[in-house]
Gaussian input, Z-matrix of N, CA and C with variables (Angstrom, degrees):
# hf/3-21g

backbone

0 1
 N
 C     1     B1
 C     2     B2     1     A1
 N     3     B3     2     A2     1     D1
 C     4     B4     3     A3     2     D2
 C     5     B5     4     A4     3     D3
 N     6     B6     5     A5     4     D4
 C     7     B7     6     A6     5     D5
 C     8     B8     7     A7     6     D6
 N     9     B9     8     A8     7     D7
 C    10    B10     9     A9     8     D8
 C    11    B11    10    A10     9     D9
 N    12    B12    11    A11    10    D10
 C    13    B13    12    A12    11    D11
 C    14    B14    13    A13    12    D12
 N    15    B15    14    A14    13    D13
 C    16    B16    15    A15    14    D14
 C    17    B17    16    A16    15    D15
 N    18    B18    17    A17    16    D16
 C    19    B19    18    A18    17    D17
 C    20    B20    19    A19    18    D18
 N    21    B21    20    A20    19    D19
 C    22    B22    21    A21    20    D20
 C    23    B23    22    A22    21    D21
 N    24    B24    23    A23    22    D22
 C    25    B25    24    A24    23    D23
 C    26    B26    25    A25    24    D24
 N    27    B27    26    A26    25    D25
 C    28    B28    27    A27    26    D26
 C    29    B29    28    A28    27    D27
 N    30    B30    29    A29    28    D28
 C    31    B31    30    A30    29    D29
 C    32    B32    31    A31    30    D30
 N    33    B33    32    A32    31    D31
 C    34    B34    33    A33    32    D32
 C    35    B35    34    A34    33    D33
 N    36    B36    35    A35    34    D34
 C    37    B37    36    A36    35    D35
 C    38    B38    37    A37    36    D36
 N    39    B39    38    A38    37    D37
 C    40    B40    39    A39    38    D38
 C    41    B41    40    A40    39    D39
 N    42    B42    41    A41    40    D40
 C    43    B43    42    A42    41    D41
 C    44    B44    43    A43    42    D42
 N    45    B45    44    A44    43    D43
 C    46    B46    45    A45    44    D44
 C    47    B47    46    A46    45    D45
 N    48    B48    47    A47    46    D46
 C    49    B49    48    A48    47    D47
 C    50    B50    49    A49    48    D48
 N    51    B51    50    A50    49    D49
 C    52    B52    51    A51    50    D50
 C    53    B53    52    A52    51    D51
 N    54    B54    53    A53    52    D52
 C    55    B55    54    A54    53    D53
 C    56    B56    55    A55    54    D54
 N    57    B57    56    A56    55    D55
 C    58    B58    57    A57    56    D56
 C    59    B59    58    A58    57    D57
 N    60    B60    59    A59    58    D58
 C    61    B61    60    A60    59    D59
 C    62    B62    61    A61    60    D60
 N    63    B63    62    A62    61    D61
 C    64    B64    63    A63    62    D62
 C    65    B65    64    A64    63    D63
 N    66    B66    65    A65    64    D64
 C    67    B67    66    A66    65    D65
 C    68    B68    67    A67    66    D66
 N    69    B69    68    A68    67    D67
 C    70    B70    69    A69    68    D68
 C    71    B71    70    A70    69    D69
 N    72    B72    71    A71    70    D70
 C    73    B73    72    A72    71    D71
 C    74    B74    73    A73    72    D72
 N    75    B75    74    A74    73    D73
 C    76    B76    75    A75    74    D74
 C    77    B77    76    A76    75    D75
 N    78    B78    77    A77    76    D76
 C    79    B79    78    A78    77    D77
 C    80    B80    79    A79    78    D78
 N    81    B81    80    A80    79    D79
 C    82    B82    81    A81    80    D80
 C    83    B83    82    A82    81    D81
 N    84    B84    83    A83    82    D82
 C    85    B85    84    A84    83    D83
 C    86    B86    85    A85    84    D84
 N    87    B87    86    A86    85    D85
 C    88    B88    87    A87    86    D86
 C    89    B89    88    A88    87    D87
 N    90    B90    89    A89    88    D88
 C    91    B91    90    A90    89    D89
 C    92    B92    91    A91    90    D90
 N    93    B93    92    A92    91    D91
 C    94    B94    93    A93    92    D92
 C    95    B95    94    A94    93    D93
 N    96    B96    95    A95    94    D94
 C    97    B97    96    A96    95    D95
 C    98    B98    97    A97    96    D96
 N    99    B99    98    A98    97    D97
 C   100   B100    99    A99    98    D98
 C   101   B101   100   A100    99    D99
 N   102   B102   101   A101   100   D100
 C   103   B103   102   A102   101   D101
 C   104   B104   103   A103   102   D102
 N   105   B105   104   A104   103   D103
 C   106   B106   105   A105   104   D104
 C   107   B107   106   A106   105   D105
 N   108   B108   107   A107   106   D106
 C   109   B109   108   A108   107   D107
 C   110   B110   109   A109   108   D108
 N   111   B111   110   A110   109   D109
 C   112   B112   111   A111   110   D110
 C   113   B113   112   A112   111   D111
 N   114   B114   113   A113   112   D112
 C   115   B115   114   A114   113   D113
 C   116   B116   115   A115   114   D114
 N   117   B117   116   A116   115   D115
 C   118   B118   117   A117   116   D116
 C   119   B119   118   A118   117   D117
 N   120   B120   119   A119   118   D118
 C   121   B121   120   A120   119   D119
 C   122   B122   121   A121   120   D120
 N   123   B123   122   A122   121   D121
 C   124   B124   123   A123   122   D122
 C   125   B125   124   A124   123   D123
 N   126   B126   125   A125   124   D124
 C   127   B127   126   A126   125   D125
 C   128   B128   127   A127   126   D126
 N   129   B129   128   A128   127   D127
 C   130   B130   129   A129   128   D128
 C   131   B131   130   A130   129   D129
 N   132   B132   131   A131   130   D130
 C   133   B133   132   A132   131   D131
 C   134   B134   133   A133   132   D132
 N   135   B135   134   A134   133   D133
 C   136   B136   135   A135   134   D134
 C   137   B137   136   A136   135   D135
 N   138   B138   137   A137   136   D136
 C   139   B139   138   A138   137   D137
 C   140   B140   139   A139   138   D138
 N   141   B141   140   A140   139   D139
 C   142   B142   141   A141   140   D140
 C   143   B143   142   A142   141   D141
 N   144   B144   143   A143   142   D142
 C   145   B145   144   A144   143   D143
 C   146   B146   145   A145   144   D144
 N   147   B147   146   A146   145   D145
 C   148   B148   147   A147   146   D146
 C   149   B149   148   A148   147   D147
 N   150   B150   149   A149   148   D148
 C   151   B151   150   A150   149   D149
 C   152   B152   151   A151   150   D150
 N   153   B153   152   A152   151   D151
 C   154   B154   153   A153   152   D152
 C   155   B155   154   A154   153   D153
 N   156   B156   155   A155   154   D154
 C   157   B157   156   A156   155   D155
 C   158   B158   157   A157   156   D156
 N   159   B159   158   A158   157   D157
 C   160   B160   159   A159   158   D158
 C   161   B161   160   A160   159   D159
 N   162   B162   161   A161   160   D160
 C   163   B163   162   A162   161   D161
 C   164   B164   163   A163   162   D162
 N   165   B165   164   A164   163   D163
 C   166   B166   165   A165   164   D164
 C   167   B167   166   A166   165   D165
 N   168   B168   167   A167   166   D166
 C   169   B169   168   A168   167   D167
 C   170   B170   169   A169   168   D168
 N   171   B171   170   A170   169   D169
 C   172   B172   171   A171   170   D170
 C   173   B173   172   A172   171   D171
 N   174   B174   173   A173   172   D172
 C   175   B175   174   A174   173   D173
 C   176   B176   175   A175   174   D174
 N   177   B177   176   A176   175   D175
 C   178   B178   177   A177   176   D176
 C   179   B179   178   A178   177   D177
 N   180   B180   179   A179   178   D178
 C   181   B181   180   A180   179   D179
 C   182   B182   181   A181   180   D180
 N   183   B183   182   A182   181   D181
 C   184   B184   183   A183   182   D182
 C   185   B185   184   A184   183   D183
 N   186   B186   185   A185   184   D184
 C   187   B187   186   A186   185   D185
 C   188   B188   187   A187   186   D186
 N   189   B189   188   A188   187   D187
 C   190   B190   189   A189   188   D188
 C   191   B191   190   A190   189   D189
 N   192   B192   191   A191   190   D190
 C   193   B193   192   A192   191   D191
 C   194   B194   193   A193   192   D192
 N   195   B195   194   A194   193   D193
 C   196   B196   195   A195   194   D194
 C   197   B197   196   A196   195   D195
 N   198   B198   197   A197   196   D196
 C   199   B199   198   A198   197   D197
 C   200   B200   199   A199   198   D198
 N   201   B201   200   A200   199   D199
 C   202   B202   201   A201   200   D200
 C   203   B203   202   A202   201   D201
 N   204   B204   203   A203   202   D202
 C   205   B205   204   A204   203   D203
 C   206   B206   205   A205   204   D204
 N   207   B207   206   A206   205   D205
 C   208   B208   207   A207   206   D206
 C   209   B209   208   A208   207   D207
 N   210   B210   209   A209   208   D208
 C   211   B211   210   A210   209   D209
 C   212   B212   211   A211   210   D210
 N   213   B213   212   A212   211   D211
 C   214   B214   213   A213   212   D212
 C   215   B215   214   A214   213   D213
 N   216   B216   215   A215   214   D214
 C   217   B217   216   A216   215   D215
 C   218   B218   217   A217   216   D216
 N   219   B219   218   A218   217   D217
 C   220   B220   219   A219   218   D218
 C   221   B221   220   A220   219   D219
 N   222   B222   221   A221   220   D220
 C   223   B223   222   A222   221   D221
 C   224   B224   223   A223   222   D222
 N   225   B225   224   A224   223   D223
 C   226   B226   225   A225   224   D224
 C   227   B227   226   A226   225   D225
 N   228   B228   227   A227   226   D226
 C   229   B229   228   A228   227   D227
 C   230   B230   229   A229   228   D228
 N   231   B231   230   A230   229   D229
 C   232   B232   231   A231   230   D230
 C   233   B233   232   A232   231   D231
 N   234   B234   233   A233   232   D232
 C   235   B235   234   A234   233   D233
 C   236   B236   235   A235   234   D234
 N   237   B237   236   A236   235   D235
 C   238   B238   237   A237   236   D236
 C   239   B239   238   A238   237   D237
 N   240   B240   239   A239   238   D238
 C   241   B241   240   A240   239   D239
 C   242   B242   241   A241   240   D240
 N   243   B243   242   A242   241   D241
 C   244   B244   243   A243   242   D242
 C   245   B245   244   A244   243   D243
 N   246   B246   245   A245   244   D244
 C   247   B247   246   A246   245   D245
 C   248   B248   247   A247   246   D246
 N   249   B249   248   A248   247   D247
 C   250   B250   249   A249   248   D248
 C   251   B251   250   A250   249   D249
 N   252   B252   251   A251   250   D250
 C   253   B253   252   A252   251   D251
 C   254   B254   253   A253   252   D252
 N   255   B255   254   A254   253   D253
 C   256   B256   255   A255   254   D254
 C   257   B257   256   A256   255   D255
 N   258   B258   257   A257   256   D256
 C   259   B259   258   A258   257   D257
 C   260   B260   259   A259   258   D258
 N   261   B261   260   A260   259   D259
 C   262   B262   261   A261   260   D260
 C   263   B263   262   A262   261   D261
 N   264   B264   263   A263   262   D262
 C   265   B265   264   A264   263   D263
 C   266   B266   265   A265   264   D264
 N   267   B267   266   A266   265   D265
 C   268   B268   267   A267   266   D266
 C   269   B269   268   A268   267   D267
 N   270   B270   269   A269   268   D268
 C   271   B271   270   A270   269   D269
 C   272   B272   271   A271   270   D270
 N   273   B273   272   A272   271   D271
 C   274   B274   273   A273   272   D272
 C   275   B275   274   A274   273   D273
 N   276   B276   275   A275   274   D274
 C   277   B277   276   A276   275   D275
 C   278   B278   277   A277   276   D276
 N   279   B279   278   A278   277   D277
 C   280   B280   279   A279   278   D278
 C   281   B281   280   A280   279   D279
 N   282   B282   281   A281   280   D280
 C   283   B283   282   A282   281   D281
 C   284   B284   283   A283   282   D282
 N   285   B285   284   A284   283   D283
 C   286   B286   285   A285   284   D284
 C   287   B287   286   A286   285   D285
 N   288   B288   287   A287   286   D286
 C   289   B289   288   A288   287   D287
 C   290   B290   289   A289   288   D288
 N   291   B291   290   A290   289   D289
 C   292   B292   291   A291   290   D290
 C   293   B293   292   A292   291   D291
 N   294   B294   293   A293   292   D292
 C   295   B295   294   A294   293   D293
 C   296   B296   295   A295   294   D294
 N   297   B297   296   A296   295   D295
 C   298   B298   297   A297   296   D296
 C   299   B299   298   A298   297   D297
 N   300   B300   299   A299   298   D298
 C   301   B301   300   A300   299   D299
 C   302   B302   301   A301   300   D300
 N   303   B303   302   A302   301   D301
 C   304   B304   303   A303   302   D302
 C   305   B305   304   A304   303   D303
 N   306   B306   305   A305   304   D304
 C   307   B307   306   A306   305   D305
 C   308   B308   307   A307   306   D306
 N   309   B309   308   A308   307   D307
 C   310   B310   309   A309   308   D308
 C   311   B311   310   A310   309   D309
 N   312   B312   311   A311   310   D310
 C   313   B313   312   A312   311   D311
 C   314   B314   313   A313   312   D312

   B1=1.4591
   B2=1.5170
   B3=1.4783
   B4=1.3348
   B5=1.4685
   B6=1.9930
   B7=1.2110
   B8=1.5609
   B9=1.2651
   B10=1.0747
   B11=1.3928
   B12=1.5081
   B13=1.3570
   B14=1.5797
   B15=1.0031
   B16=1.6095
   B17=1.7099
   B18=1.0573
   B19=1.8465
   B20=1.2191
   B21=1.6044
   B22=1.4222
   B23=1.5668
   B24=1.4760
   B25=1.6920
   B26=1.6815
   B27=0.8123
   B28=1.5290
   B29=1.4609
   B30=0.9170
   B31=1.7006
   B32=1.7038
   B33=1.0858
   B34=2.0842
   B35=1.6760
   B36=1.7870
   B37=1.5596
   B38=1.0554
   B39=1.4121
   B40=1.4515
   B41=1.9533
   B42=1.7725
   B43=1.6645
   B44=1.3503
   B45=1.5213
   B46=1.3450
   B47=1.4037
   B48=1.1245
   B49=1.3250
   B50=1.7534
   B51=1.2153
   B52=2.0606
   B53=1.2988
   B54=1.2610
   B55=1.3164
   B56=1.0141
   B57=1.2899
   B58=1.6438
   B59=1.9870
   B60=1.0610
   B61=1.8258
   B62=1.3781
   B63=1.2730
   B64=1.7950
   B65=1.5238
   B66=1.2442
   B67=1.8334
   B68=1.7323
   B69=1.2329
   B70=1.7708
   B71=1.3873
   B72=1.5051
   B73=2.0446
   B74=1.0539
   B75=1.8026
   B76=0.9836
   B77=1.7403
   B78=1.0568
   B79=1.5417
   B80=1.6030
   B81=1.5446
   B82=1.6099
   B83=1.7157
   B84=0.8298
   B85=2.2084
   B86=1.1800
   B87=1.9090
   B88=1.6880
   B89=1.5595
   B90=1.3471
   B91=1.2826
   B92=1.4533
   B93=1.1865
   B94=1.5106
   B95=1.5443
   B96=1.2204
   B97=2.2205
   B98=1.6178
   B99=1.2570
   B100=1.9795
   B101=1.4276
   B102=1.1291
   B103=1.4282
   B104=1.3516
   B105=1.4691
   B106=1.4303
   B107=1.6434
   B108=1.7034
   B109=1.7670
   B110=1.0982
   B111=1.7054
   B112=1.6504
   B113=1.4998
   B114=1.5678
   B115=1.3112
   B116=1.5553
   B117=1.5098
   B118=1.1354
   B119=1.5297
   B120=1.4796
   B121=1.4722
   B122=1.5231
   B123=1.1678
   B124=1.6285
   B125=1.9358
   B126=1.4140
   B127=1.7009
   B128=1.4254
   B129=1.7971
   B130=2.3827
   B131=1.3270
   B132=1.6014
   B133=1.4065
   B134=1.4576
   B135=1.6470
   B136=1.5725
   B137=1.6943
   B138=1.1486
   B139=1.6066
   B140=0.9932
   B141=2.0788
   B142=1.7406
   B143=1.1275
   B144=1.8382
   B145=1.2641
   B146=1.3548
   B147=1.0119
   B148=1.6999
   B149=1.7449
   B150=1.4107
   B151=0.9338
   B152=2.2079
   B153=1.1225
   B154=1.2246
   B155=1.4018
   B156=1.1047
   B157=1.6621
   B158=1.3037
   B159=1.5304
   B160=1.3469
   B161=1.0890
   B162=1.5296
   B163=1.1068
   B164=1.7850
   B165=1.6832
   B166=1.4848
   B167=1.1001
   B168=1.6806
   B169=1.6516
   B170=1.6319
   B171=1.0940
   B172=1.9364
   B173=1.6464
   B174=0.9759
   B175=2.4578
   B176=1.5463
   B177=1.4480
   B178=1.1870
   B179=1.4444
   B180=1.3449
   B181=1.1381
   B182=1.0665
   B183=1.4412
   B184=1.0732
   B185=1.6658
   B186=1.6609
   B187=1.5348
   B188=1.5169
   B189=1.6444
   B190=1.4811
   B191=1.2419
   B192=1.6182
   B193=0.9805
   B194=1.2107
   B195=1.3540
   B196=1.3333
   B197=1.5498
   B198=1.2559
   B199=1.3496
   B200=1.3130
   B201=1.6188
   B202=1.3348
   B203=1.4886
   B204=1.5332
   B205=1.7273
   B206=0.9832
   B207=1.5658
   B208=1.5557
   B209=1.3760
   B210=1.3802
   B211=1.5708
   B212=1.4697
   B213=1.4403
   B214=2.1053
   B215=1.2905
   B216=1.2715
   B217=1.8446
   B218=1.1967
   B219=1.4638
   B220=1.6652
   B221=1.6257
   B222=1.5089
   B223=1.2472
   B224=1.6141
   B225=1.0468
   B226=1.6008
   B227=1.6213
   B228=1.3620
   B229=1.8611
   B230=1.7456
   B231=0.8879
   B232=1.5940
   B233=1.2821
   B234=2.0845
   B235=1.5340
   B236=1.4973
   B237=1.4163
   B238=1.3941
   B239=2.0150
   B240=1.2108
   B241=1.6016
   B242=1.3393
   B243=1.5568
   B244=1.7898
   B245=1.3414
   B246=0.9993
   B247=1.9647
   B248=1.4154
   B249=1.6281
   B250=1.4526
   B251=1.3679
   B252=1.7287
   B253=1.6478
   B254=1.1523
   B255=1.3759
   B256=1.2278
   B257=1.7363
   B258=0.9742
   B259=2.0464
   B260=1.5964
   B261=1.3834
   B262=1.6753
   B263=1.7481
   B264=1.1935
   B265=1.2694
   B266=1.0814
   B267=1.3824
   B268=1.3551
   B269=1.1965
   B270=1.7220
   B271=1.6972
   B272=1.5726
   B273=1.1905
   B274=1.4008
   B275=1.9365
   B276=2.2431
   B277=1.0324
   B278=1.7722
   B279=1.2590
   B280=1.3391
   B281=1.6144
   B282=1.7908
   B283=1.7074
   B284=1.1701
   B285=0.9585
   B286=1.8695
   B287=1.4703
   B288=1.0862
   B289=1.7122
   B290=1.1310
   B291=1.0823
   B292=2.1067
   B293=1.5336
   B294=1.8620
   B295=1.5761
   B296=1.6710
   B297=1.2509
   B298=1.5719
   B299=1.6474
   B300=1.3492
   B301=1.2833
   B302=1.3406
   B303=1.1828
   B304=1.8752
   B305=1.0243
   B306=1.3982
   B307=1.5654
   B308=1.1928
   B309=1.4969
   B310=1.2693
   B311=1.6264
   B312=1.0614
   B313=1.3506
   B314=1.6497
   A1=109.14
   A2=111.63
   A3=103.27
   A4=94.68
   A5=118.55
   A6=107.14
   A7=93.86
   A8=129.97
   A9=139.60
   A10=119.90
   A11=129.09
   A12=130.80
   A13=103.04
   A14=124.75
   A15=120.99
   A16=132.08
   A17=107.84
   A18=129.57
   A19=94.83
   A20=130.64
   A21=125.19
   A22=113.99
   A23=110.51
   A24=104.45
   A25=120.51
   A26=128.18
   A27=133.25
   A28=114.57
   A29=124.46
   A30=133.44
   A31=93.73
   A32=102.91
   A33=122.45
   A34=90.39
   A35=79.20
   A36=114.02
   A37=142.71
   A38=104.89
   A39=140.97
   A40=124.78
   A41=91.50
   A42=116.01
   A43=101.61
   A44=118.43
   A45=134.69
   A46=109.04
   A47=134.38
   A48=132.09
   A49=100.85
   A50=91.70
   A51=106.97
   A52=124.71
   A53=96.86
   A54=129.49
   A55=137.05
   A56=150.09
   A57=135.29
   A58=116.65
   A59=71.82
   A60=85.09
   A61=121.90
   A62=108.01
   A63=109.28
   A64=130.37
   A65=92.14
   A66=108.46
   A67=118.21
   A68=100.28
   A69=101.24
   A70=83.48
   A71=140.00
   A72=105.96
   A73=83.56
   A74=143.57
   A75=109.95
   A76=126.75
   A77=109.02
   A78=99.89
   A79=97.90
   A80=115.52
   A81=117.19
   A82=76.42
   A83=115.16
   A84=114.79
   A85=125.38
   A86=100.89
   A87=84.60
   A88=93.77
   A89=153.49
   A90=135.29
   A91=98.20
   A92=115.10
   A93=131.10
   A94=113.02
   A95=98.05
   A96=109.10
   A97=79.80
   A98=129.01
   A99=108.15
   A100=89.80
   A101=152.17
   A102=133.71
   A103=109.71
   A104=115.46
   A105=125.79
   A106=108.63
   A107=102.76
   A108=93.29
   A109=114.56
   A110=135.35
   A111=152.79
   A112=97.81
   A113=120.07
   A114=109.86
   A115=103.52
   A116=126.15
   A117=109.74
   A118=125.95
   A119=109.75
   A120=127.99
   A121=106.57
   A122=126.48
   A123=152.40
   A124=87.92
   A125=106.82
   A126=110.18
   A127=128.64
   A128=80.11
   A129=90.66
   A130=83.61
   A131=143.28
   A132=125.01
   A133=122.97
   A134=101.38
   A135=87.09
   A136=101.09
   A137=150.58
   A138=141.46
   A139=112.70
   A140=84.62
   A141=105.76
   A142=109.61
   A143=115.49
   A144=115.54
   A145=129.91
   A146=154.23
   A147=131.93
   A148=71.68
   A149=157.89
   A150=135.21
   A151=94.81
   A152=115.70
   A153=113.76
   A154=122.41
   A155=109.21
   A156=122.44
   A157=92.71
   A158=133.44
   A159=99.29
   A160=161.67
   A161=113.05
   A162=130.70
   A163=127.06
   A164=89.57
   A165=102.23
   A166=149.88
   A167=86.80
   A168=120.83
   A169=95.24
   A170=120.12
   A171=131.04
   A172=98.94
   A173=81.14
   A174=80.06
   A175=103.84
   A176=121.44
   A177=118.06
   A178=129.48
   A179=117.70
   A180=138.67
   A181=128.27
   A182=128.59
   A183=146.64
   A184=105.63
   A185=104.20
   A186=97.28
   A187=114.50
   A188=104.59
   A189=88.05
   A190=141.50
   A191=131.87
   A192=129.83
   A193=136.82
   A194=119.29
   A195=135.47
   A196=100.48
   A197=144.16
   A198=139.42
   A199=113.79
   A200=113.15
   A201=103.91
   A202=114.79
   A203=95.37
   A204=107.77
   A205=131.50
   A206=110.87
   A207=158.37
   A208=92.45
   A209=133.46
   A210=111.58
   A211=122.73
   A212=98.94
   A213=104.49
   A214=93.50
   A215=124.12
   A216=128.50
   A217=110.52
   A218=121.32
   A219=132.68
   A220=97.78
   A221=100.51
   A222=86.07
   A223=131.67
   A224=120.00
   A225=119.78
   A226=108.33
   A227=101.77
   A228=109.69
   A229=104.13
   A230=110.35
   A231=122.14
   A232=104.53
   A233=110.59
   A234=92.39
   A235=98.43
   A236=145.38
   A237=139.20
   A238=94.68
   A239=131.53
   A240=129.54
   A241=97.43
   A242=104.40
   A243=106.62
   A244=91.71
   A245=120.79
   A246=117.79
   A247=106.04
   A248=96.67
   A249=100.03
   A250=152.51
   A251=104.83
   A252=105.54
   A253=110.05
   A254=148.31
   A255=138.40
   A256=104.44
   A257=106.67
   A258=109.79
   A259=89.97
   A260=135.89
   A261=99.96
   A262=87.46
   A263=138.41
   A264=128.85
   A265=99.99
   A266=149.08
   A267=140.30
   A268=122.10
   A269=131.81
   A270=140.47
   A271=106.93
   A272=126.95
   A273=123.99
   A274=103.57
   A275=119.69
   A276=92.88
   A277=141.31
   A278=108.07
   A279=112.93
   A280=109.60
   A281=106.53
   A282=101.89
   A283=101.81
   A284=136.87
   A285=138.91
   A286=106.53
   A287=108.49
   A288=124.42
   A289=117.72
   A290=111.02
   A291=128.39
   A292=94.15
   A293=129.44
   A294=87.77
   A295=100.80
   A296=131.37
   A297=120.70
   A298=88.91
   A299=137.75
   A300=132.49
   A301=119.41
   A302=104.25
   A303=117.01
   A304=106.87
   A305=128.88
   A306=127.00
   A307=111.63
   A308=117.35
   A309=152.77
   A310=104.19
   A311=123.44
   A312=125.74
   A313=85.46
   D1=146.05
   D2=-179.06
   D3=-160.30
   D4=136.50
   D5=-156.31
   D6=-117.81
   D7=166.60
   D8=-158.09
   D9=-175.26
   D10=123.76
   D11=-172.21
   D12=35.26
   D13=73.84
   D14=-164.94
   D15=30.78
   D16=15.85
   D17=-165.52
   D18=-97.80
   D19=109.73
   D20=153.72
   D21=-71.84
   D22=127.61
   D23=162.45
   D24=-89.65
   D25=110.03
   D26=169.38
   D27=-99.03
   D28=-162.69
   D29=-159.89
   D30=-170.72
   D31=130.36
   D32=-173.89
   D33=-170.94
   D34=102.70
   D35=178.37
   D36=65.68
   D37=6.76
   D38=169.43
   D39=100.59
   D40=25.57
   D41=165.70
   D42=-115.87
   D43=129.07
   D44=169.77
   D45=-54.52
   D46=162.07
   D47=150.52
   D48=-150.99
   D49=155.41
   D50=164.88
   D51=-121.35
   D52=112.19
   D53=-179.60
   D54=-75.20
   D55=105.62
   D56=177.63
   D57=-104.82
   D58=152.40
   D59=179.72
   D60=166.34
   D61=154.60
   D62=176.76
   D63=-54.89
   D64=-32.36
   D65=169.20
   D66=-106.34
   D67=97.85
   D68=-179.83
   D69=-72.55
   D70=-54.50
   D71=-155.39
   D72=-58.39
   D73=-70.87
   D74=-138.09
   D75=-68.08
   D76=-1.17
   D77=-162.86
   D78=-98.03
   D79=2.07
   D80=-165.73
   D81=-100.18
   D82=-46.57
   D83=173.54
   D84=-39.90
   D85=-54.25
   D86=179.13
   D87=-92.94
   D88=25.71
   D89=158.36
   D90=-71.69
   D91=-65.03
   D92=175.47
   D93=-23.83
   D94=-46.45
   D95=-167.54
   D96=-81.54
   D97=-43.94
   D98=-161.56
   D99=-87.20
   D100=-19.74
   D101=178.89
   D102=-68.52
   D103=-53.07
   D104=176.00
   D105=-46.26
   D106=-49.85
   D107=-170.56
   D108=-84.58
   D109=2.62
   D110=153.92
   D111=-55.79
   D112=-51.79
   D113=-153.54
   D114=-93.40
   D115=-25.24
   D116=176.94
   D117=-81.17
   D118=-22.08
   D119=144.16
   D120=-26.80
   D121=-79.56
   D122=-149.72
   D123=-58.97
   D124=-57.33
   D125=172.36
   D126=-27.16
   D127=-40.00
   D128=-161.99
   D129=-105.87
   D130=-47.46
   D131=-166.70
   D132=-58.49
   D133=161.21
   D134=175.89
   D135=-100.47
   D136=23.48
   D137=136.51
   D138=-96.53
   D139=170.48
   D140=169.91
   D141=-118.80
   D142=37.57
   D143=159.75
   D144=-52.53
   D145=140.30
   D146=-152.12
   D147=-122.45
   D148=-54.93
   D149=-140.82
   D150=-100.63
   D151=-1.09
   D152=158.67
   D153=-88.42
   D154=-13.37
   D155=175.42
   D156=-83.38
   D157=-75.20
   D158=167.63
   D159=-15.59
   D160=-48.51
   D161=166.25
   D162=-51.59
   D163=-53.17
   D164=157.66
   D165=-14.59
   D166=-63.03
   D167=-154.29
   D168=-102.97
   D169=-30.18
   D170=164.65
   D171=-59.46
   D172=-45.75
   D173=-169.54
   D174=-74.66
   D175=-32.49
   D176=166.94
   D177=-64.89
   D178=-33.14
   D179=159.58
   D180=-60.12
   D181=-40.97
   D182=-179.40
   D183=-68.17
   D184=-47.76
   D185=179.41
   D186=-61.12
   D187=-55.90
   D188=170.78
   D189=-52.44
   D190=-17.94
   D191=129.45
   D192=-11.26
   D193=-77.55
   D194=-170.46
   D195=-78.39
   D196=-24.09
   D197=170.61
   D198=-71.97
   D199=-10.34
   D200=-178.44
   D201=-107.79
   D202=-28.56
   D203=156.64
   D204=-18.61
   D205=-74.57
   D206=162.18
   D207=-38.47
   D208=-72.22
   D209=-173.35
   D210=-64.70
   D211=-44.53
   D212=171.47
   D213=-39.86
   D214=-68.40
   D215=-166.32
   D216=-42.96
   D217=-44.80
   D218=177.50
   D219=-57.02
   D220=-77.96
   D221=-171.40
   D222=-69.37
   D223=-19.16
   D224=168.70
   D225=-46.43
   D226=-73.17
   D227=166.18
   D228=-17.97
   D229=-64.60
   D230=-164.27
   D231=-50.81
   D232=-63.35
   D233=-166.19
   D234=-82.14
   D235=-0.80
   D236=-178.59
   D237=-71.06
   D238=-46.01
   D239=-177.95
   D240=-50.09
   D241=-52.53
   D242=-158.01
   D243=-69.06
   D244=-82.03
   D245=-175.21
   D246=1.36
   D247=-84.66
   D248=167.90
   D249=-21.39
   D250=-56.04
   D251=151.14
   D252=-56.68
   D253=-55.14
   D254=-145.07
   D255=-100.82
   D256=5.54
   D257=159.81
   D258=-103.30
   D259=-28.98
   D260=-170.78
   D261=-106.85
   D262=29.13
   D263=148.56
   D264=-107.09
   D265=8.52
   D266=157.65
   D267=-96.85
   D268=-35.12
   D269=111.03
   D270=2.62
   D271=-84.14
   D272=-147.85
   D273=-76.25
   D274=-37.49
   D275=155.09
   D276=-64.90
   D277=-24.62
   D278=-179.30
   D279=-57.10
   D280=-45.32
   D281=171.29
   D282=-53.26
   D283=-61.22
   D284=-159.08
   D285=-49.89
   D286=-45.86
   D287=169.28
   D288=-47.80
   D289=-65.01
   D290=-178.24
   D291=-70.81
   D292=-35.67
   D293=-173.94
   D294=-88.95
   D295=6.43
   D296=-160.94
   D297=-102.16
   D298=-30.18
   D299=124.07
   D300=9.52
   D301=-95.94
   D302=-168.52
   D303=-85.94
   D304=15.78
   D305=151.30
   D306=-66.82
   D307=-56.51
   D308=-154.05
   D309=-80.27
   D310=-31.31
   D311=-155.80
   D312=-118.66

């Protein structure tokens, strides 16, 4: 990596490119994660298309993406229900509270 007028240079698959952004580690990381998933792509495919390896290694990515989506979504859903029960079971003691209150008082 080498930074320049704010331009990170990285290397993904063995073409340079320049990069800009607020986070040079991070952008030297995910160059790093798509070179890695270009090249292990390149292992199981049968070309040395470099822009079909892309393609590949984007659709592979992409699934894992979306498989992980899909679970955040699962589980978000989940604790958003529970929250819920447990704010309107915390609602109904607090009424119980306020009317045993003004019994009392």
């Amino acid at each position: 990596m080498t930074q320049s007028n704010g331009s990170i240079r990285v290397e993904i698959y063995d073409q340079s490119y320049n990069l800009r952004g607020s986070d040079a580690e991070s952008i030297v990381k995910l160059a790093e994660f798509v070179d890695s998933r270009m090249r292990a792509v390149s292992e199981h495919a049968a070309t040395v298309d470099s822009l079909r390896v892309a393609v590949l290694a984007a659709l592979n990515i992409a699934d894992e993406y979306f498989a992980l989506k899909k679970k955040y979504d699962s589980i978000d859903s989940e604790y958003t229900k529970r929250a819920s029960r447990l704010g309107d079971a915390l609602d109904t003691a607090l009424d119980e509270v306020a009317r045993e209150g003004q019994r009392a008082g």
